[in-house]
C-alpha positions in Angstrom: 98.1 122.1 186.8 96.7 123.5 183.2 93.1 123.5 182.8 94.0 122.1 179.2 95.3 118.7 181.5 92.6 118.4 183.0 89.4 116.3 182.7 86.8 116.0 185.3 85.3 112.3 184.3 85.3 109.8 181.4 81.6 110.4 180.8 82.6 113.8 178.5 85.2 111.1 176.2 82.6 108.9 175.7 81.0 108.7 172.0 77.3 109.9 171.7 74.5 107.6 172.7 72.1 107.8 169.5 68.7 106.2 169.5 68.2 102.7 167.8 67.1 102.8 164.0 63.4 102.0 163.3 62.8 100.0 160.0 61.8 101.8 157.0 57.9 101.3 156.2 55.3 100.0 157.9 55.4 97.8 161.5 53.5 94.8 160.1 53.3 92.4 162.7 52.1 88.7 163.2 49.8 87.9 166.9 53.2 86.1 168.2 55.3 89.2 166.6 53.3 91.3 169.0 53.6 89.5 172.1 56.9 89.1 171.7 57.6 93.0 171.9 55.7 93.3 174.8 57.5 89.9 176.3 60.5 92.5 176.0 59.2 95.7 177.4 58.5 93.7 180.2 61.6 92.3 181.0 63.2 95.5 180.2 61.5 97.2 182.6 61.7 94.9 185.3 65.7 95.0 184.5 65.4 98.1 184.6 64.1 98.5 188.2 67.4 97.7 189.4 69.7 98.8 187.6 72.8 101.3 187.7 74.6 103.7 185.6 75.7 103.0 182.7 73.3 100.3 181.9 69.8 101.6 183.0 70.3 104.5 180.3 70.9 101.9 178.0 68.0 100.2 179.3 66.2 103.3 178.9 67.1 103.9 175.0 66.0 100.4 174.2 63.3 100.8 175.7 61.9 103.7 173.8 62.6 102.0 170.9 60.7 99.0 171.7 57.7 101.2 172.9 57.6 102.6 169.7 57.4 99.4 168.5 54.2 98.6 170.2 52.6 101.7 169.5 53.4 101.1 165.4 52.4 98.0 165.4 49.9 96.7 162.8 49.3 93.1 163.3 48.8 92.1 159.6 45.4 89.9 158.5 45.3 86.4 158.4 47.4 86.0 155.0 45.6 83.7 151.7 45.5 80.2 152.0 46.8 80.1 148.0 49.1 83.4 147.9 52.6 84.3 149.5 51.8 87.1 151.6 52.8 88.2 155.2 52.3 85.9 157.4 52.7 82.6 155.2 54.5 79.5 155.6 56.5 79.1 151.8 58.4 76.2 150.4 60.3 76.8 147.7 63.4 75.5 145.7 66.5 78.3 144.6 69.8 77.0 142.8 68.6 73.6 143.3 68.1 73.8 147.3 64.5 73.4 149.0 63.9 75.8 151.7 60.8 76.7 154.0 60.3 80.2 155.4 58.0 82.0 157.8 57.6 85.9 156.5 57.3 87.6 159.4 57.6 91.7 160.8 61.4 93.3 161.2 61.5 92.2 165.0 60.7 88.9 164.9 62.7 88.0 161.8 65.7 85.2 162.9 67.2 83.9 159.1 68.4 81.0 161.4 65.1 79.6 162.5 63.9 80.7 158.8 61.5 83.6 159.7 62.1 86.0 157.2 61.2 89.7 157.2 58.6 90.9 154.9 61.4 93.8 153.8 63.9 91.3 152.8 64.7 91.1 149.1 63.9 87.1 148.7 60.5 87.7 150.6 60.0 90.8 148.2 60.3 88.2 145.1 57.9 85.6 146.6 55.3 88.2 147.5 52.4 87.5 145.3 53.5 84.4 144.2 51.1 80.5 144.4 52.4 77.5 144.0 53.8 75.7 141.1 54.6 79.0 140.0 58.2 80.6 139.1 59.5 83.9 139.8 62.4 86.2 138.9 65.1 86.8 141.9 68.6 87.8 141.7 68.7 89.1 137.6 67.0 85.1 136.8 63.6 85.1 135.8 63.6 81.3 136.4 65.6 81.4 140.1 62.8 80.6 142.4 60.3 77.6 142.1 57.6 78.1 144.7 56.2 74.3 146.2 53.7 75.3 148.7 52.2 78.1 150.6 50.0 78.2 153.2 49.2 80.4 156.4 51.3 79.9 159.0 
């Protein structure tokens, strides 16, 4: 048989493996932020104890991305009792809807349980912001009517 016929695994078909994408900017982090990456080195590594091809190199990449993680990580002061900052607990009413957040680091950020990462573009508006006051968002400089902050 042709050499051109011929393929000695699957491995060589396989697309590249690339490393997982840090987030741009600083690895602000809250004291629960931080345990939780090391909560998943640790599992990681004891999953990885045991574990076979193909899955312990993919063990493997996340876990260099999560030890970078760790080493990066700045866990961010105790925010203002009076300012939006990282690290605050915010009410606020936009088109009409009250919402609460947590702003939080780039790991720990889950929209669904309303932490919030510091990067995102609604936490970016309420930076800086107090209560009672109103700030700009989306092209409207009236969008965003902030109720309360405090630390969270």
């Amino acid at each position: 048989m042709s050499v051109a016929f011929r393929r000695e695994s699957d491995e060589e078909h396989l697309e590249p493996r690339f490393e997982l994408p840090l987030p741009k900017g600083p690895n602000l982090v809250t004291e629960r932020g931080l345990a939780l990456i090391n909560e998943r080195i640790a599992a990681l590594t004891d999953e990885q104890a045991g574990a076979e091809e193909p899955r312990a190199s993919e063990i493997a990449r996340e876990l260099r991305y999560w030890n970078t993680r760790r080493v990066t990580a700045v866990v961010a002061p105790r925010p203002p009792a009076d300012e939006v900052a990282f690290g605050s607990r915010v009410r606020f009413r936009l088109n009409g809807k009250e919402q609460e957040i947590v702003i939080v680091g780039d790991d720990e950020a889950d929209p669904a349980a309303g932490k919030i990462a510091f990067s995102a573009p609604l936490v970016r508006a309420l930076l800086g912001g107090a209560a009672d006051e109103v700030v700009p968002f989306n092209g409207r400089d009236d969008a965003i009517t902030i109720l309360d902050v405090r630390p969270d």
